[in-house]
N, C-alpha and C positions, 0 to 999 in steps of 0.2 A: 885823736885826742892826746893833747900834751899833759902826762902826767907833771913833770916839773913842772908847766908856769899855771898848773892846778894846784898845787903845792905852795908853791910863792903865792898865788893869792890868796889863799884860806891863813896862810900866816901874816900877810898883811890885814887882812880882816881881822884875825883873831888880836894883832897886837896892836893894829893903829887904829883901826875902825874902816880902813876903806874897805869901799864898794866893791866884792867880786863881779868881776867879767864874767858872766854870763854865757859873753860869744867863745868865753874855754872850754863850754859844754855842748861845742858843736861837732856831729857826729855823722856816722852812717847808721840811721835808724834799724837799716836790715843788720846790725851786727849784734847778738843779744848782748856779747861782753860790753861793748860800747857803751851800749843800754842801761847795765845795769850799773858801770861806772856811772854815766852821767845821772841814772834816780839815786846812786849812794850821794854824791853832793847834791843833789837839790833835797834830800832828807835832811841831812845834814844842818844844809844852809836854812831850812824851815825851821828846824830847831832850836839851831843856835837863835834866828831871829828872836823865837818866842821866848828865850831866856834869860835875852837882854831885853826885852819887853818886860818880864818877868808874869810870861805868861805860864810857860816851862820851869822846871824846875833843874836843881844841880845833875841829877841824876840823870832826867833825859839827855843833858844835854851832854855830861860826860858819855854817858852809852853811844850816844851817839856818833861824836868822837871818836870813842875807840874803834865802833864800826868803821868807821871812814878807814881808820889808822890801818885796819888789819885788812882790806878791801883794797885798798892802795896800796900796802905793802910800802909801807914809807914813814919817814920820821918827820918830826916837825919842830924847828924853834919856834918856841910859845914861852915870851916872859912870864908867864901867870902860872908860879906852881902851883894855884889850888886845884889844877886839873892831875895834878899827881893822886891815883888812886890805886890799891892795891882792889879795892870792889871788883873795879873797873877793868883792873888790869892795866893804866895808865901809868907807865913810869918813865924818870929822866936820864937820858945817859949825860953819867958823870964827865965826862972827857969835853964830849961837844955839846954838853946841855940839852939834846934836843928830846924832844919827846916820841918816845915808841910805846908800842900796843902791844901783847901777848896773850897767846888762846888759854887761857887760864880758866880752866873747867875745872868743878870739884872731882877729888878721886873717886866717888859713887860712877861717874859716868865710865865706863868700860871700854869704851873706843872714842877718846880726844882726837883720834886724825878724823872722824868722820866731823866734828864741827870745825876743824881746820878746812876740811875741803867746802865745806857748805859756805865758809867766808872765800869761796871762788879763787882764796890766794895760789901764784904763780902755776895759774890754770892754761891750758894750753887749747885752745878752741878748735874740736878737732869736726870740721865739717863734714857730715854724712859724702859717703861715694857716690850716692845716687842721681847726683846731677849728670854725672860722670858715665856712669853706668846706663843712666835711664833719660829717656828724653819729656822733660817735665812742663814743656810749655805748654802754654793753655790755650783756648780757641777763640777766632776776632769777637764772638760774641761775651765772654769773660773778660778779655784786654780791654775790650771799650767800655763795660759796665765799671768794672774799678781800677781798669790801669795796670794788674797784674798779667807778667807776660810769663811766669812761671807760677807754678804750684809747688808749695814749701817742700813737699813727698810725696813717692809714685801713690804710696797709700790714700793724701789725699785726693792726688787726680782721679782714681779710680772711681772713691768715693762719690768726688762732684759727679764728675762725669757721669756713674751710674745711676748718680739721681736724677741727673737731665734725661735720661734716657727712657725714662719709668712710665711705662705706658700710663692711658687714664683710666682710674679706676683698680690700678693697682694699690699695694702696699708694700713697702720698703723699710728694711729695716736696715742701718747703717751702724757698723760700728768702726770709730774712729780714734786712734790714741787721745789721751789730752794732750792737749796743746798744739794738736795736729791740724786743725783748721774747720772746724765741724759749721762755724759762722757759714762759711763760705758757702757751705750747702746751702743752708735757709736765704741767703741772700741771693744767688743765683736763682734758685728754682721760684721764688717769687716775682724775679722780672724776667722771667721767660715767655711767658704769656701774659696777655692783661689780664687782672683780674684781683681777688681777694687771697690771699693765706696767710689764715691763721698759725701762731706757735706758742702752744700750750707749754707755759713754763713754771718748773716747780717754787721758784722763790722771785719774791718783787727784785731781790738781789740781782738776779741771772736778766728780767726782764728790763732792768733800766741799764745793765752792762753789754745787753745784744742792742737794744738800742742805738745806744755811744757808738759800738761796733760797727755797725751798720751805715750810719750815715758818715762815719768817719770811711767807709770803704767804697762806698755807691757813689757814682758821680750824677745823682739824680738832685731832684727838687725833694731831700728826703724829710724835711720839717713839711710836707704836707701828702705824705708817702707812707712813712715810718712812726707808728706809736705803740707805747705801751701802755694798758690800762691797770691800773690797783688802786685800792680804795686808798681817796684822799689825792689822787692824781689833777693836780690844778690844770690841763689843759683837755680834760674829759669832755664838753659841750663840742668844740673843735673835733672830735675822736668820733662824735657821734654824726657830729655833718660831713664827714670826709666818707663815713658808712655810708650813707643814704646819697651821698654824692657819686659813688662809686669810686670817689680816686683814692683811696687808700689802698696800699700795696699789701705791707706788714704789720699783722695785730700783734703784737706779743701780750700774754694775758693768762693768767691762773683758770685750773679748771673751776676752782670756787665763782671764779665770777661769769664764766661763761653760762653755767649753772643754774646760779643766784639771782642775778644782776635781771629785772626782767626789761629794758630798755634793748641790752645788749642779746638778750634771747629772741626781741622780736627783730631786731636790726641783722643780728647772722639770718634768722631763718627766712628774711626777704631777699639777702645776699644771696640764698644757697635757691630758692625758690628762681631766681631770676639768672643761676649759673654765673654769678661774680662770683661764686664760692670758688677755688679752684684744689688750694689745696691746704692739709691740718696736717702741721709737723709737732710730734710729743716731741723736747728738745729732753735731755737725761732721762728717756725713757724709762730706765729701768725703777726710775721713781714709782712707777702706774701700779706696778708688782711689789715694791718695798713698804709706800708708804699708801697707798690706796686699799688694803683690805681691812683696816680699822680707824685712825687716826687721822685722816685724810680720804674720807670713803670718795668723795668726788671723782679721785682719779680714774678708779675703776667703774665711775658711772661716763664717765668718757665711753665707755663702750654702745652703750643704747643711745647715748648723744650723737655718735657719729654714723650707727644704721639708722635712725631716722633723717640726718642730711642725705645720707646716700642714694636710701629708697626714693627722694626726688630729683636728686643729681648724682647719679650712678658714675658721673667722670669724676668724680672726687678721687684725686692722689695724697696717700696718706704715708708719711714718714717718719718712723720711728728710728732715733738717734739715741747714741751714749758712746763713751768712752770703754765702757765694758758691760756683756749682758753673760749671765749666768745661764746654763742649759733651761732651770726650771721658767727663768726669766723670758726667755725664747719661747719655749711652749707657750704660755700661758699669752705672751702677746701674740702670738699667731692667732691663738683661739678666739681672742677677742677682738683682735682689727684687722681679719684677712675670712675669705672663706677657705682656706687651706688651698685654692688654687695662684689667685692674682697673688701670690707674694715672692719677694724679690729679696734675699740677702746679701748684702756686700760685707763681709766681713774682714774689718782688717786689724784684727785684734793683738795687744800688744803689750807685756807689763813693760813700765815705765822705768825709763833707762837712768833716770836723776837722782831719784831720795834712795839716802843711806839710812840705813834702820838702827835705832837703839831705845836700848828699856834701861828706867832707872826703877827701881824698886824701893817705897816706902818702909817704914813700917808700922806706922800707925799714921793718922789724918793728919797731925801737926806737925810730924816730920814732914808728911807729902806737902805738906802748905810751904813750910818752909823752903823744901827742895826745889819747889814750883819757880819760887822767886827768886831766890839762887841762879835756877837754868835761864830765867827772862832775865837777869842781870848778864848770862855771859851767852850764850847763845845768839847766833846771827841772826840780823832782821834786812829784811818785813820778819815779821813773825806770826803767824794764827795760835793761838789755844785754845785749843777745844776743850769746854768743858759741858759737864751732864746736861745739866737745867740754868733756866736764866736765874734761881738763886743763886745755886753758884759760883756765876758769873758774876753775880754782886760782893761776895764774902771774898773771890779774888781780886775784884776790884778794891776794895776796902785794903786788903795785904798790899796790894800794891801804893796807895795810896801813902799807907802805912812808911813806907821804904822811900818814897818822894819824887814817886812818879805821878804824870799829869798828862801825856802826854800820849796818850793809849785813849781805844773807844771799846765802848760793850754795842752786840748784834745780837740780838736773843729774838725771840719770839715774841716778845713783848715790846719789844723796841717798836715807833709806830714809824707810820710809811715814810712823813717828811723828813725825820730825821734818819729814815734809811738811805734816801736818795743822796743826804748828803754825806753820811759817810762813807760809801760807795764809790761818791764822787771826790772827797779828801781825799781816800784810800789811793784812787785811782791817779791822783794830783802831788802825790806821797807828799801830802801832809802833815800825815803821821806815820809808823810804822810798827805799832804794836794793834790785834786787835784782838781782842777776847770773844768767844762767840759761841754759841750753841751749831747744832747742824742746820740753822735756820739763816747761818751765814754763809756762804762760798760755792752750793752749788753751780757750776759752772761762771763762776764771777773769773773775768781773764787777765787778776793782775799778775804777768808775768815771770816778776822777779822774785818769788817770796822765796825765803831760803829754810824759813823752818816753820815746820808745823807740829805742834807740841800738844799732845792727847792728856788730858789731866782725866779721863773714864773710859771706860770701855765701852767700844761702842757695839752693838748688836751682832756686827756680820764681820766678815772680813770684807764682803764690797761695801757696806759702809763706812769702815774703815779704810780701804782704798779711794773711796771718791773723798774722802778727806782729808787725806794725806795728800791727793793729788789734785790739791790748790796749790802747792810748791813746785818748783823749778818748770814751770809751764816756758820756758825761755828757752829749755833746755840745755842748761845750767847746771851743775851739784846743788842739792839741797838735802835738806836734815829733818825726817821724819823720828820723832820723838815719845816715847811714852814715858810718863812717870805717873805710878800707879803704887794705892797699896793693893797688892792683889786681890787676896783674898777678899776684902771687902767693897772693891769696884768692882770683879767679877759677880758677887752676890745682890749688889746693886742696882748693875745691870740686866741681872736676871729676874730679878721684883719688877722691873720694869716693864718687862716682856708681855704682850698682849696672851692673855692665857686663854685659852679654847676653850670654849663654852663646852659641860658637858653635855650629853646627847639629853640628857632630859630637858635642860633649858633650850637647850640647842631648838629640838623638835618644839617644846613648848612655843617659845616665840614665831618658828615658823606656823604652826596650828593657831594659836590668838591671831597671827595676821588674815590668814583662809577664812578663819569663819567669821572675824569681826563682820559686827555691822554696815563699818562707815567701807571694807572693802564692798566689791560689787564685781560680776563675770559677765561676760558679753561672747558665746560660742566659746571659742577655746581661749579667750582673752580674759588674764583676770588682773582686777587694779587693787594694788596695795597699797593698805594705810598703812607709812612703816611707825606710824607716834602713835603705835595702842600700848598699853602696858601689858605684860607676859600674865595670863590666867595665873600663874604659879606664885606671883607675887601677893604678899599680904596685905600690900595699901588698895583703899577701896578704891581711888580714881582710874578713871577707863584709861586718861589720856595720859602717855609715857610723858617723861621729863627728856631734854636733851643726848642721854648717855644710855634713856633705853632706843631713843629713835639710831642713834649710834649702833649700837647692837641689832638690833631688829636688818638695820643695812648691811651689817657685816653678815648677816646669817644668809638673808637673799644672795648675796655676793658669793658667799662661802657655795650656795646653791648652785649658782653659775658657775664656777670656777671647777668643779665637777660634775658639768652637767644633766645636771636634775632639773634645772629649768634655763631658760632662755630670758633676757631683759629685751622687749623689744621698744618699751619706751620709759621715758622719765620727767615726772615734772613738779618740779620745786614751786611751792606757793610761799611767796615771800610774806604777805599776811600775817599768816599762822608758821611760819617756818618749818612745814611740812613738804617732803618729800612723799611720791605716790609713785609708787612701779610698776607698767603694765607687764605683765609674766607670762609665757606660757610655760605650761607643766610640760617635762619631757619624759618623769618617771614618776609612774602610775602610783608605786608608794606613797607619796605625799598628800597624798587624797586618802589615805588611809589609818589613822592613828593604832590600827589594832594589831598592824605590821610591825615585825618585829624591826629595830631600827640600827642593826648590825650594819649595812648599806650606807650609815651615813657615819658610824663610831669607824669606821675602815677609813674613810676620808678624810675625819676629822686626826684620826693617829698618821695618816700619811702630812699632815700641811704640820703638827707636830713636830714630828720628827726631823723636818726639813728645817725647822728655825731651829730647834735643840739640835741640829747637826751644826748649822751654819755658825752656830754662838761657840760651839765646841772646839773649834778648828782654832779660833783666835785666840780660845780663853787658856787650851793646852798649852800654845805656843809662851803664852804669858806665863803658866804658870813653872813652863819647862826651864823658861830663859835663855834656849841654848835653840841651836838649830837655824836653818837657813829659810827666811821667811818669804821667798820665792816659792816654796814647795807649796806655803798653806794659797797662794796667790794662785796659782799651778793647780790646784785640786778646786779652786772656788773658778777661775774662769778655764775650762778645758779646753777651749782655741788656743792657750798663747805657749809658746814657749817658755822655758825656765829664764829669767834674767832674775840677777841681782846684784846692785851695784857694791854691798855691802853689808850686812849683817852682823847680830852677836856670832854666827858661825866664821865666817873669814870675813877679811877685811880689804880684799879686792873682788872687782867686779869678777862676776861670774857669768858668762854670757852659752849657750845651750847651739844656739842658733845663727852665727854672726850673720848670714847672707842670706838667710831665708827670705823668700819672695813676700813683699805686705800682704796680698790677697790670700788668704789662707784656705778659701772653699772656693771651687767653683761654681759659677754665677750661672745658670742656664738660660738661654732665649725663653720668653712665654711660647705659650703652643700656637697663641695668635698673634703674630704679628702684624699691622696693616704696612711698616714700612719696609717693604720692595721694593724691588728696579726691575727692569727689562734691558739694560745698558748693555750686556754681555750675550744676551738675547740665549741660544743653548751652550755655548760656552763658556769653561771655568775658567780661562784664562786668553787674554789676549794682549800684546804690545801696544805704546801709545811710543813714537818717539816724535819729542819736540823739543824746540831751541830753548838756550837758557832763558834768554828775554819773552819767551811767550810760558813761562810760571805761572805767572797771576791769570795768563786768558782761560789754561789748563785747567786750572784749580775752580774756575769759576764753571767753566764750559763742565766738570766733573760733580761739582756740588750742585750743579741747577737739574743734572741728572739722579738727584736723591745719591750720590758717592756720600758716604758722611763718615769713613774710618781711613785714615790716612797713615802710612807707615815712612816715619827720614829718621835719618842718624843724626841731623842737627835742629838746635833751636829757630833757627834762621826763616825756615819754611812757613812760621806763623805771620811774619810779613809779607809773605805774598796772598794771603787768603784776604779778601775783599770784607769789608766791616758788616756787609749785609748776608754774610755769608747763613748757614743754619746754626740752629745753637747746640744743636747736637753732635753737631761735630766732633771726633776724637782725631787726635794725630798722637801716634804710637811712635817710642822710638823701636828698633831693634830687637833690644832683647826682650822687652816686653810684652811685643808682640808674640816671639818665640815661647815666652815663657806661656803669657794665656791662652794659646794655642796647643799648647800640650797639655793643658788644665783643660781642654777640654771646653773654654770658657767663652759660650758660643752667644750672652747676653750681649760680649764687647766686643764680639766679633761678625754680628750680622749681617750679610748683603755685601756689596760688593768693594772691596778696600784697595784703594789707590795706591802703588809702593812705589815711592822714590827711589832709586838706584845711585851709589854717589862710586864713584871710581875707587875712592879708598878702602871701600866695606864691598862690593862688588859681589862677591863671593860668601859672604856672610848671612848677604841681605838674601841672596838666592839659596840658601841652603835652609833659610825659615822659611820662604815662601813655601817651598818644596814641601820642606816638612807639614807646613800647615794643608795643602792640596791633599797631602796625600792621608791626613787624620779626618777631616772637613770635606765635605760636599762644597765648599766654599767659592768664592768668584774672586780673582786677582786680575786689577790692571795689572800691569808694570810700565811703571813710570821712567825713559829714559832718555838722557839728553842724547843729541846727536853725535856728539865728544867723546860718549861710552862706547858709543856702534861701532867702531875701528877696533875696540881691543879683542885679544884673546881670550879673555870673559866671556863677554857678549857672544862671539861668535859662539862657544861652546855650549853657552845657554839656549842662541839658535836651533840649534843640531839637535839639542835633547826634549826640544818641545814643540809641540805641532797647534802652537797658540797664533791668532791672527795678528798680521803685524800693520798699523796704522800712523801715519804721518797726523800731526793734530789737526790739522786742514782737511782732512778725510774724513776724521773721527766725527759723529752723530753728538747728538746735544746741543741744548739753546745757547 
């Protein structure tokens, strides 16, 4: 990309009116800088249209502007001094007239280089070693599904790869950085087999963005493959004949409507009854745990949803995904979508190497109003701000309004479905670059290049706070995570907010009004609840609760389950009457007893306490300290990752703990039952294969038709000789990877018998992990060697040292 004759056209646009060239924003799509050059001008160019339209206003369009200016790092003759703004930061040099841009932050903000670096200016793209390092190619059955012949990081090869791997009837729980590729999971493992998988997704946001995703990566027939359902979805009758037809691949769809929706309740359970079902991926799992035990009870009735699919189709693979899961977040979904044995962790957990941190502090509401519109006047976009409620979102909207901006959208919870999908898709089209939003916007939404994300409340947790901040620099890019806060009274606000634990007398109350109501009934040790009765303890006379006690009444079942005092073994939503009904069995004898004293449940209800007043404390300290390195609270809330931080109130360079640390953080163990074995090796752990360079591809086929499915080369090259029909399970390892998972112990990615290519330049290297993996491992090695190797002094001494069979590939056994 030519920045000069980028420059020469926006000043002939801006001063004649002609037409920018377009073809000056042609690129290499894989370069994120390129990337986000080419969406600063087509923002830009949106902009300015709309202002000469007079759709836009002065302001967008100067901000805009200056973005560009300070992005580009460059000056511009523009005969029109009314873009001279000090607002803006726009001003003319006197000598050559032309116009320059300047990072012009107010003095409240404490570290101005952090939003100098967040405008990406005279940034140096420094690309990860690990291509270098690690062999990242991916296998014939990935390359020909979307054309990808590497994987972005070993982390996420690891990831796909483990999820291809995943026996049936397992459960897998993956965690993957943002930005790291987590798509590529659900999109693979859904065309591995024929059939159906489902992906439970928290916001219509995420599910009309994997969508996009999806069929922009599949090289299938994916408009009659790939959909997402939410209420108000105009290609919904289509959605339901592609069910019943069996060709649909990909559901994406909220737990509410799998639930609710009773079309879509008999349509899965014909899917699951007749094994199209194949497999249910939670995509930001750790939703299930944050937002499922009040305000969103659905998610956590996912759990009785998925053992009655099982109970008839026991191959059901179930995957749990996020960017980051918390220790309690772990527990708690094990207990609920595993039997503690079929579960599979890949963890490749990671704080996020992009956003630099900074707090502005208020001091009353109309300073923070002000200061608010201040930071979105000079701050880099895209831009997200987050703020508490969709009121607030309005009363910012209005300030901005105020100030002569137009050119920004509100995402709240109230926003409805059609005009979600299109601001999703403007967003995505960068049509605009400002957007104000509740946390009912951005979950997992993948636009790229946002550079700041600005907190106007405090948000509950610190991984609440982290999955919202990390909607920015997903490009992996610098970006500018922001708070501006008046403390004290957004932390107090925050915590009015706070779902407050029912005490034990209501608590019990409501579970007791459920047991012995009427409209429940028991069946041997199965009992069904009516969870819309009103609580005995209440003073209104009607029997039947309102909305917010059927709320409550779930939360206490749930609360039940989640320290096992009973078990959900079914659930069923009557759309009618918009009652839910729990079938339950009792696991502790208590409950059946009101005369027991209920210290059993006040211990449980203080532990799930203390865990949100822990979680709220960590964030609200650090707010209110000012000071300190916001890695550490990141560091204590997820305990897999190492400390990074790119920048902080505490210093103002990255701080990195870890620089080389291996992505796979835990080791992954084989299940106890494996059915995939060989007999290739027959009692032998090791035996020679030499063949000529030109017979590769016969090798490679002659070894994968043998069930071989682990491959070890030092280059990317070797993915071209594997035949398109090859298995899909396939791994090829490079090197050190191999060495590395081999000392981890890491016997899930290492099962059966692994083919090692031997190259003359690594000779010696590549024999020194084999070695080492023999002699940690029960394990089975070809070795793979051309004839051109057998001559050297290597070779030979490799001979000498080992009493493994040596086979010419003309001798060797397999179809």
């Amino acid at each position: 990309m030519n920045k000069e004759k980028i420059k020469g056209a926006i000043e002939e646009l801006l001063n004649f009116g002609k037409d920018f060239n377009e073809e000056l924003l042609s690129h290499d799509a894989n370069q994120p800088l390129e990337n986000f050059y080419a969406h600063t001008v087509e923002r830009f160019l949106n902009t300015y249209k709309g202002y000469i339209n007079a759709t836009y206003s002065e302001a967008d369009y100067l901000c805009s502007l200056r973005n560009l200016l300070l992005v580009f790092d460059f000056n511009l003759k523009i005969y029109d001094d009314s873009v001279i703004s000090d607002r803006f930061g726009i001003y003319q040099n006197a000598s050559t007239k032309e116009i320059y841009a300047t990072v012009n932050v107010p003095d409240y903000v404490a570290r101005p280089e952090f939003v100098s670096r967040a405008y990406v200016r005279n940034f140096v793209y420094r690309s990860s070693n690990e291509s270098a390092r690690y062999n990242l190619v991916t296998n014939p059955y990935i390359n020909n599904l979307t054309n990808y012949k590497t994987f972005k990081t070993l982390a996420q090869k690891l990831a796909v790869m483990g999820a291809l791997k995943l026996p049936f009837g397992y459960t897998s729980l993956i965690c993957l950085p943002t930005g790291g590729g987590k798509s590529l999971i659900t999109q693979t493992v859904a065309y591995q087999n024929e059939g159906l998988t489902i992906v439970v997704v928290p916001t219509v946001s995420l599910a009309i963005d994997q969508v996009k995703a999806t069929k922009k990566a599949i090289k299938h027939n994916t408009d009659e493959e790939v959909f997402c359902y939410y209420s108000g979805v105009k290609n919904k009758e289509r959605i339901f004949q592609t069910l019943q037809q069996k060709t649909a691949r990909l559901l994406f769809i909220s737990p509410e409507a799998l639930l609710k929706n009773d079309t879509f309740k008999n349509l899965i359970n014909e899917a699951n009854s007749s094994k199209y079902l194949k497999n249910i991926i939670i995509d930001e799992a750790h939703t299930v745990i944050a937002w499922g035990s009040y305000f969103r009870v659905e998610y956590q009735c996912l759990e009785p949803w998925r053992n009655k699919l099982m109970r008839f189709n026991p191959g059901i693979r179930t995957y749990l995904l996020s960017a980051t899961f918390t220790e309690n977040n772990v527990r708690l979904l094990r207990k609920m979508f595993s039997d503690g044995t079929r579960w599979v962790e890949i963890r490749c957990d990671s704080l996020r190497h992009e956003p630099t941190f900074a707090l502005v502090k208020a001091k009353g509401y109309y300073d923070k109003q002000k200061k608010l519109v201040q930071l979105i006047d000079c701050l880099p976009r895209p831009m997200i701000v987050y703020v508490s409620s969709p009121d607030a979102a309005k009363v910012l909207k209005e300030k901005l309004e105020e100030k002569g901006y137009y050119n920004f959208r509100l995402f709240t919870g109230e926003t409805e479905s059609s005009d979600r999908e299109k601001i999703i898709k403007e967003w995505s089209e960068n049509q605009f670059d400002l957007l104000i939003g509740t946390s009912a916007f951005g979950v997992g939404v993948d636009k790229p290049d946002v550079r700041t994300v600005l907190h106007a409340y405090v948000p509950e947790s610190p991984d609440m706070y982290y999955q919202e901040l990390g909607r920015g620099g997903r490009d992996g890019l610098p970006c500018l995570s922001m708070l501006c806060l008046n403390p004290i009274r957004d932390i107090e606000d925050t915590e009015g907010k706070g779902i407050k634990a029912l005490t034990i007398v209501k608590l019990f109350g409501r579970w007791w009004t459920m047991l012995n109501s009427k409209t429940s009934h028991r069946s041997n040790d199965l009992i069904t609840i009516d969870t819309s009765v009103k609580p005995h303890y209440s003073n209104k006379t009607t029997v039947v609760g309102n909305q917010a006690d059927r709320n409550w009444n779930i939360y206490v079942l749930l609360f039940l389950r989640r320290h096992d005092f009973i078990t959900i073994e079914d659930i069923d939503y009557q759309s009618n009457t918009d009652q839910y009904w729990f079938q339950i069995k009792i696991l502790d004898e208590r409950l059946f007893d009101d005369r027991v004293k209920q210290d059993y449940l006040e211990a449980a209800r203080e532990d799930e306490e203390k865990q949100t007043e822990g979680d709220l404390s960590l964030l609200t300290d650090e707010i209110l300290r000012g000071q300190g390195c916001w890695s550490e609270m990141f560091y204590s809330t997820y305990k897999q990752v190492s400390a990074y931080c790119a920048g902080c109130m505490e210093h103002s360079e990255p701080r990195n703990d870890e620089p080389d640390r291996f992505p796979l953080i835990k080791s992954v163990k084989c299940p106890q039952f494996v059915s995939e074995h060989n007999d290739i090796l027959g009692n032998n752990n090791e035996i020679i294969i030499q063949f000529e360079s030109n017979e590769t591809e016969a090798l490679i086929k002659k070894l994968s038709s043998s069930n071989v499915k682990i491959f070890v080369a030092d280059n990317n090259s070797i993915l071209e000789q594997f035949p398109i029909n090859t298995d899909k399970k396939i791994i090829i390892f490079g090197i050190d990877e191999f060495s590395k998972l081999s000392k981890m112990e890491c016997t899930y990615f290492l099962f059966g018998a692994i083919g090692v290519f031997y190259s003359s330049e690594n000779f010696l290297k590549i024999r020194r992990s084999v070695d080492r993996y023999l002699n940690l491992h029960a394990g089975k090695v070809i070795d793979l060697i051309t004839s051109t190797i057998t001559e050297s002094v290597e070779y030979k001494m490799m001979i000498e040292s080992t009493e493994a069979t040596k086979y010419k590939l003309d001798m060797f056994g397999g179809e």
